[in-house]
N, C-alpha and C positions, 0 to 999 in steps of 0.2 A: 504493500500500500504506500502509497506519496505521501513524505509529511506533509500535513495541512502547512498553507500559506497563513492561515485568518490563527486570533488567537481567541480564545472561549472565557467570558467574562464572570467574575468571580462573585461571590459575597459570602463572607464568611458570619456564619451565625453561631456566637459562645465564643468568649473571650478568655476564659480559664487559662491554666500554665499550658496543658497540650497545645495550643494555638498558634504559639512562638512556632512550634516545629512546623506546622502546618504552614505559618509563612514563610518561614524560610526553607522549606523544603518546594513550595512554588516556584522560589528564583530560579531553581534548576531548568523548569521544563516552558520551554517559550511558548506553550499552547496556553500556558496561565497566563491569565490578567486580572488580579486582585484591586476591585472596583471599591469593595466599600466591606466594612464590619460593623456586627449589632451585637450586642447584649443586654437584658434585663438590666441591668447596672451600666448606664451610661457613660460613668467613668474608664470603665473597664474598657470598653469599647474607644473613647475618645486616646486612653494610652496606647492602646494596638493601633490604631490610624496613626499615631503621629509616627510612632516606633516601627513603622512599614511601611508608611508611604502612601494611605489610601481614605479614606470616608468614614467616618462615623453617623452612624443613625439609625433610627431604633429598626423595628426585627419590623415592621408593616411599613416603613420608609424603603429599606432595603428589599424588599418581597415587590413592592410596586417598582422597583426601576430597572429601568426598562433595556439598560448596560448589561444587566446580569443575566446571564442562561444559567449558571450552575449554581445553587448551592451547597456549600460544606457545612453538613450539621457538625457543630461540638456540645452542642447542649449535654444535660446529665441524661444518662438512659432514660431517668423515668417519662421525659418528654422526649425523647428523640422520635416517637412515630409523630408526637403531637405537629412538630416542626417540620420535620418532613411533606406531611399531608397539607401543611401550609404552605408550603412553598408548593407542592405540583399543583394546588388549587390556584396558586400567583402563576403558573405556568412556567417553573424553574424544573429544571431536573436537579438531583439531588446524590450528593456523595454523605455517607452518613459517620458518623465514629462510632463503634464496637457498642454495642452489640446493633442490630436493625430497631429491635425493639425490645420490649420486656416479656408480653404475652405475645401467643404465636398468633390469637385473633387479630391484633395491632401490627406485628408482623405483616400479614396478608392485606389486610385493610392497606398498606402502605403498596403494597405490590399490585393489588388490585387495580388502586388509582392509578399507578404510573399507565398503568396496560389501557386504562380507558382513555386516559390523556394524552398517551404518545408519548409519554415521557420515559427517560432512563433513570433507574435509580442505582447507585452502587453501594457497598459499604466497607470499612474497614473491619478488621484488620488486612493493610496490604502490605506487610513487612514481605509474604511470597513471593511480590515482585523484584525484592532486593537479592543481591548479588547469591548470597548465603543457599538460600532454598533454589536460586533458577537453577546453581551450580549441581544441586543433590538433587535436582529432576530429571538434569540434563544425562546425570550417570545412571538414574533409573533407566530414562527410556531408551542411553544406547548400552541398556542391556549389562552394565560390569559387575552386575551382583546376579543378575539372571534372571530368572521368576522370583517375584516377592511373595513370597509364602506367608511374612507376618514381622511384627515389633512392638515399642512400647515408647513411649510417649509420659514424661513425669514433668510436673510442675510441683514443687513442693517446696515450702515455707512456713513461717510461723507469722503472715500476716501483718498488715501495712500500720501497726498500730503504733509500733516503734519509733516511724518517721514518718507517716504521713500526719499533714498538722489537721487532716478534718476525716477518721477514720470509720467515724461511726457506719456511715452509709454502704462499708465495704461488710458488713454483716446484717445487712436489710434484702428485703426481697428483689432481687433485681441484680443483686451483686454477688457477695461472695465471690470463693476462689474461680468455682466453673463460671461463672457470669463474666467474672473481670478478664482472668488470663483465661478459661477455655476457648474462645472465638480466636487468639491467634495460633493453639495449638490444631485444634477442629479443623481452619479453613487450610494451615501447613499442610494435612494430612492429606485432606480432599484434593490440593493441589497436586502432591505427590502420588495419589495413590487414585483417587476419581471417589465419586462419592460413598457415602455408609449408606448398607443397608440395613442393620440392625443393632443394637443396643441392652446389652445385658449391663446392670450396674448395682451397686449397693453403696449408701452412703451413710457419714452417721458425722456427729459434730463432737467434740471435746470440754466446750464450756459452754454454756448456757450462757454467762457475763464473763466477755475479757474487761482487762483494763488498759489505758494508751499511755503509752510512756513517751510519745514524742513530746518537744518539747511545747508546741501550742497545745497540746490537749492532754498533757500532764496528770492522768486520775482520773481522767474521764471513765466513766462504767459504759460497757458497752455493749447490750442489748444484743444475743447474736440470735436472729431468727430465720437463718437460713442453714444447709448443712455445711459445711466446713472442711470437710473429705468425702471424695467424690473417687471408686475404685471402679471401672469399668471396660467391659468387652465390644470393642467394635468389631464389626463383619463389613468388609466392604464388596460392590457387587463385580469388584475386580478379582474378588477370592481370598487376598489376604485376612486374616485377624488378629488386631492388635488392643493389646492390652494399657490400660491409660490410665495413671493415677494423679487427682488434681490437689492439693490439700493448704489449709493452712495452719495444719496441725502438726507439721513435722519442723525440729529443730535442723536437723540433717541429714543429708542423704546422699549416694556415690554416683546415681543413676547420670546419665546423659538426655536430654531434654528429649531426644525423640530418636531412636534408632532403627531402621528396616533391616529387617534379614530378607536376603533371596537364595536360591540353589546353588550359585556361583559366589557369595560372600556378606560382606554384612557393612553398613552405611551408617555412621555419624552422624545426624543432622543439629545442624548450629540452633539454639536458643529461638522459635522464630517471633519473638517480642523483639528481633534485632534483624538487621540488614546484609551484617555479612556473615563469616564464617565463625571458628572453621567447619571444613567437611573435611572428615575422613571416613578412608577406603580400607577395610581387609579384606583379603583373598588368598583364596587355598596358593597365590601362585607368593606373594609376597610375605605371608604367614606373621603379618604385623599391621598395627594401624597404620597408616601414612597420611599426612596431608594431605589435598586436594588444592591446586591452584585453583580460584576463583575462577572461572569462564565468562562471567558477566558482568556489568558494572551496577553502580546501584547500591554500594557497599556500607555508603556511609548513611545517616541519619535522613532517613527518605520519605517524610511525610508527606502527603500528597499524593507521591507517586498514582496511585487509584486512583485522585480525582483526574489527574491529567488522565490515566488509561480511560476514564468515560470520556472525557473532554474531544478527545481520538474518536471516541463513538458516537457522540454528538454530532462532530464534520461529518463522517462518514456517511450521513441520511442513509443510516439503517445499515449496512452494507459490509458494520464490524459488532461484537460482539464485546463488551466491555470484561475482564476478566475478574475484578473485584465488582463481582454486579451483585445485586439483589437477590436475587433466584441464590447464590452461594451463601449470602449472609442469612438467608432464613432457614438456609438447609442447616447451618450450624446452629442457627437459633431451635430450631426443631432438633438437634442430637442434644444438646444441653439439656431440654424439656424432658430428655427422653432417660436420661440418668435419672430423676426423680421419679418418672413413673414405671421406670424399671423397678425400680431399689422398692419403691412404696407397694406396687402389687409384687413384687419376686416371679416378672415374668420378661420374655425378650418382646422388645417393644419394635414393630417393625418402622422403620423411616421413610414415610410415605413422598418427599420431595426427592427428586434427582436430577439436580443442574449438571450442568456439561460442567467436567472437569477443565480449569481454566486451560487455554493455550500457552504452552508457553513461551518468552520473549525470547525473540531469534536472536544469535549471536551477530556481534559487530554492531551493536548499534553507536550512531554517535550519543555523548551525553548531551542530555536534554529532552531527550527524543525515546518514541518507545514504539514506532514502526519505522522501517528501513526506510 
């Protein structure tokens, strides 16, 4: 495909700390054009305009102008369908931040719209797109591990209370371990391996009330009413099954964030809350882990990245397929769901969504750019 001439006009809505990454991870790709930012808190907003270079004005100033085609949700989960559904009702496509939505009805309701509107919606997590996972795709599909039979997948901690200054909300419903970090573990996986077809899990939580030792919220008690570990069986309809444990019960652990075995050897995959590596490669012929050089670029701190990949699908009038789209973020919104009612009836829950495993991004590109 020809990179687009034209550049695709931005607004960014939520102005929180994730935000900075998001604009500077823009400057990268010349299909952005960041027009104007909004948040609740008009302060908040008026400092990102000046510290970026672009507009301040509230979230219906920016939805009405008429500069903007995309919005970037950063709002907190528990409105990200709400704001979404405001902007394709403004006639904006939308890139959204982790998760799509809270419930899978909201979910859909977001996806629905886009399909009546014509609209695109994407969502994050798209760290997949950075260097780290294209490079452990690229050895999947030419084969140097062989058939993927299965692996294991661990996120494990003792939870954000230490140093995040406002932790409470990370133990309410919407959040927790699988809510926050499962979406970049889920959609790594679906990347690498195509999508799940079913879900066996058990979960169970450690404390009732933590307390926050960071230093803004120092003693704060902390109400945890979600589960807390998260141990569970995926089945993908590739064949592989992989075992995945999320927690924020654990002090330590040895495990590697996500590892594939196949019939010819076994794969490393780097951290995918991050961009680059490493990957590393065993096989029966080198009988040791080795590095992997990197094959793609992308490596460093790459926020955006997704929104530019729709931005590409935008020019395109139809003709490309976004790879951090909608259809993937609900599918991992719908495996999340699916741990709790695995775990709650003690049965395997089947995964009624199946988006096209993203494409992956061909080698050689210049930076900036993410079609040849």
């Amino acid at each position: 495909m020809n990179t687009p001439n034209k550049t695709v006009g931005v607004g960014i809505i939520g102005c929180g700390n994730i935000s900075d990454a998001y604009f500077n991870g823009a400057n990268t790709f010349e299909i952005l054009n960041i027009i104007a930012c909004a948040d609740i808190n008009i302060s908040a907003a008026e400092k990102k305009a000046e510290a970026h270079g672009c507009v301040a004005q509230s979230v219906d100033e920016l939805l009405a102008n008429p500069e903007i085609d995309l919005v970037i949700n950063l709002t907190i989960p528990a409105v990200h369908a709400e704001i979404s559904i405001a902007a394709l009702n403004a006639g904006k496509h939308v890139h959204c931040e982790k998760p799509l939505a809270v419930s899978l009805e909201d979910g859909k309701a977001v996806l629905d719209l886009a399909a009546e509107r014509g609209l695109l919606v994407g969502c994050a997590p798209d760290t997949f797109l950075g260097a780290g996972l294209q490079t452990s795709r690229k050895l999947i599909d030419d084969q140097w591990i062989g058939k993927v039979i299965g692996g294991t997948a661990f996120m494990m901690g003792r939870g954000p209370e230490s140093w995040h200054p406002n932790p409470a909300f990370f133990y309410q419903i919407g959040a927790g371990p699988l809510f926050d970090m499962g979406p970049y573990y889920i959609t790594a996986l679906v990347h690498l391996l195509g999508p799940i077809k079913s879900v066996r899990a058990a979960t169970s939580k450690a404390f009732e009330v933590r307390t926050a030792t960071s230093i803004e919220a120092f003693g704060q008690e902390l109400q945890v009413n979600v589960p807390t570990h998260y141990v569970g069986i995926l089945e993908f309809h590739s064949g592989p099954t992989l075992t995945m444990t999320i927690s924020f019960d654990v002090h330590k652990h040895g495990h590697s964030p996500i590892e594939i075995y196949g019939t010819q050897g076994s794969l490393k995959v780097p951290d995918p809350n991050t961009f680059d590596g490493p990957v590393e490669l065993w096989t029966p012929t080198t009988k040791e882990w080795r590095s992997q050089a990197l094959s793609h670029p992308y490596a460093t701190n790459m926020r955006s990245i997704g929104a530019a990949d729709i931005a590409y699908s935008i020019l395109s009038n139809g003709q490309r397929t976004p790879r951090s789209s909608g259809a993937l973020a609900y599918h991992a919104l719908e495996v999340m769901h699916a741990f709790e009612k695995a775990s709650s009836s003690e049965q395997t829950i089947v995964i009624e969504s199946k988006p096209q495993q993203p494409t992956a991004l061909p080698l050689g590109l210049i930076s900036g750019r993410l079609d040849p």
